[in-house]
N, C-alpha and C positions, 0 to 999 in steps of 0.2 A: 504494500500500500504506500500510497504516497503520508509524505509528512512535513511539517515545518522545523522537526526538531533538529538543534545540531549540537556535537559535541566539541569539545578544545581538549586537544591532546597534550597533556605535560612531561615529556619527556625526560626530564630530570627525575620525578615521582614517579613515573609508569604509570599515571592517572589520567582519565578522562572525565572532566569540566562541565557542567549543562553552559550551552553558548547560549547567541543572542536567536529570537526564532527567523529563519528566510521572512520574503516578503513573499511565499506563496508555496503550496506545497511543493515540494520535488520527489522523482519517481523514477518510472524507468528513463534512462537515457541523458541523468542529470549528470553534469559534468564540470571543472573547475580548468579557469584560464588565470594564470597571475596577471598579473598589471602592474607595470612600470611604475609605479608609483606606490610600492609594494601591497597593495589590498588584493581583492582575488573576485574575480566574476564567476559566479555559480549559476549556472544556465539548470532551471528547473527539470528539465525535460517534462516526464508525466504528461507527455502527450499537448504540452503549451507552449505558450512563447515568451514567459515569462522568467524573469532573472534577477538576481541579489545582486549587490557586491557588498563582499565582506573588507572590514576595515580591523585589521587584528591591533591599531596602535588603541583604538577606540571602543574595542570590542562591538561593536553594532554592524548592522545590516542596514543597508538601503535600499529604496527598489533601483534595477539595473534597467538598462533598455531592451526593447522587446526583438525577439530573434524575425528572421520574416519568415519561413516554417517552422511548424512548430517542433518542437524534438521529443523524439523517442527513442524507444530501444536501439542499438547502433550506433548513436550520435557519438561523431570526434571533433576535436578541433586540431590541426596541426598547424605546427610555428611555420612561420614565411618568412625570407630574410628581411624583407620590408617592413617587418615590425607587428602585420597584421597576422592574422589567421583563417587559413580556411577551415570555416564547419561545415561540416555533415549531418547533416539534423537529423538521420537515421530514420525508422520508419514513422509513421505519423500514428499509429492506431494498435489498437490488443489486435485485429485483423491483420497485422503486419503490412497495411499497405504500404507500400514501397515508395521514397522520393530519392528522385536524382537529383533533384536540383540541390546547392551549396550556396552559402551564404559566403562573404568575408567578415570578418570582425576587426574593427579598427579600434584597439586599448586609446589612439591619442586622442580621437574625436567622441571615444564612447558609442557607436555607433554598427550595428549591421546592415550590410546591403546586398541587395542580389548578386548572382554572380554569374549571369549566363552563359561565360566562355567556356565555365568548368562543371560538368556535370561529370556524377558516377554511377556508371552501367549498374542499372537495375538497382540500386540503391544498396544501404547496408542495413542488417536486421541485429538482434541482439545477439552480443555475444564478440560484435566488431572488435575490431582494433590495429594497431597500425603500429609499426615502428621505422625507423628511418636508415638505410643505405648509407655503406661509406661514402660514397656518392653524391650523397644529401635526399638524394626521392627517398618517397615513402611507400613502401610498402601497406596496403591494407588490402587485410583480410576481411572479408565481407561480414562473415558472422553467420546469425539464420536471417538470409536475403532471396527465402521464399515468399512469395504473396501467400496472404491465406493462413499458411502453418508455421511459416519462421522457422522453417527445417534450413539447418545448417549447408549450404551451398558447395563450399571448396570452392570459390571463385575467389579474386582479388583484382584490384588494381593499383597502376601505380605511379603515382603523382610527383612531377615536377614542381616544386617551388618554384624552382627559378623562372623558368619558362609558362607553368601556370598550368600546363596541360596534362589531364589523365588520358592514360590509356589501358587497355585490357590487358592484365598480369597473366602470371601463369596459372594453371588450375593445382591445386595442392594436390595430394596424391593419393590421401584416406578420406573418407566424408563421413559424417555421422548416420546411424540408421534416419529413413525419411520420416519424419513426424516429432524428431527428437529436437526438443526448441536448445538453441546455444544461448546460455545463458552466462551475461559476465564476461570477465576478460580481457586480459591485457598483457601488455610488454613489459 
């Protein structure tokens, strides 16, 4: 389920904190971007387009600006030398509807905006993730980027920063049984 609560981790103690609460519940495909200005943008997912930033010198929560897809399961954001980030707002719905479209997020103006030069084949479902090449592309793994059942695919792509452009990666080599949702996930 989704929630508003959040925790502060004290690493010195090995304790966790009751924090300040989002400004909206977050869910599947919620996800955290720093910010130059050391606070942190926490994109709700749960299926909205709704976002905090958290301010750890103040301990509070603001509302953030709103995503232009909404995010769900799947959702990434990868760094871009320019400063920005592309998102992937992952699938939109519990029916795993699929979006290809990507947004960028701009940390200096506070701002997301469409991005129609970069879309990602058949979108990603839950379970995504991505890590990055000597090279600097990024590799992602689609996750479950079935319509309908969020069965785990084996497909990937794999995205230029610099240049900006995705293209169809290679297919992994094991896939999950079909119907099995991928849940979770990361590098």
């Amino acid at each position: 389920g989704a929630t508003t609560t959040t925790n502060i981790y004290d690493p010195t103690d090995n304790t966790f904190s009751c924090g300040p609460p989002l400004t909206g519940p977050a869910g599947r495909g919620a996800l955290v971007i720093p910010l130059p200005t050391g606070k942190f943008l926490i994109v709700h997912g749960n299926y909205t387009t709704g976002t905090s930033i958290y301010d750890p010198f103040q301990n509070n929560m603001i509302q953030g600006p709103l995503t232009i897809n909404v995010a769900g399961g799947g959702s990434l954001a990868l760094p871009r030398p320019d400063g920005t980030y592309l998102f992937i707002p992952g699938n939109s719905s519990e029916a795993c509807a699929l979006v290809t479209a990507t947004n960028i997020f701009d940390p200096r103006t506070m701002t997301f905006r469409a991005n129609p030069n970069t879309t990602i084949t058949t979108g990603t479902g839950p379970g995504a993730f991505a890590f990055q090449r000597e090279d600097g592309f990024f590799v992602i793994i689609k996750g479950g980027a079935t319509a309908n059942t969020c069965a785990f695919t084996g497909t990937t792509n794999i995205y230029n920063p610099i240049s900006y452009r995705m293209i169809v990666g290679p297919a992994m080599s094991a896939t999950l049984p079909l119907g099995l949702k991928a849940e979770g996930g990361f590098a």
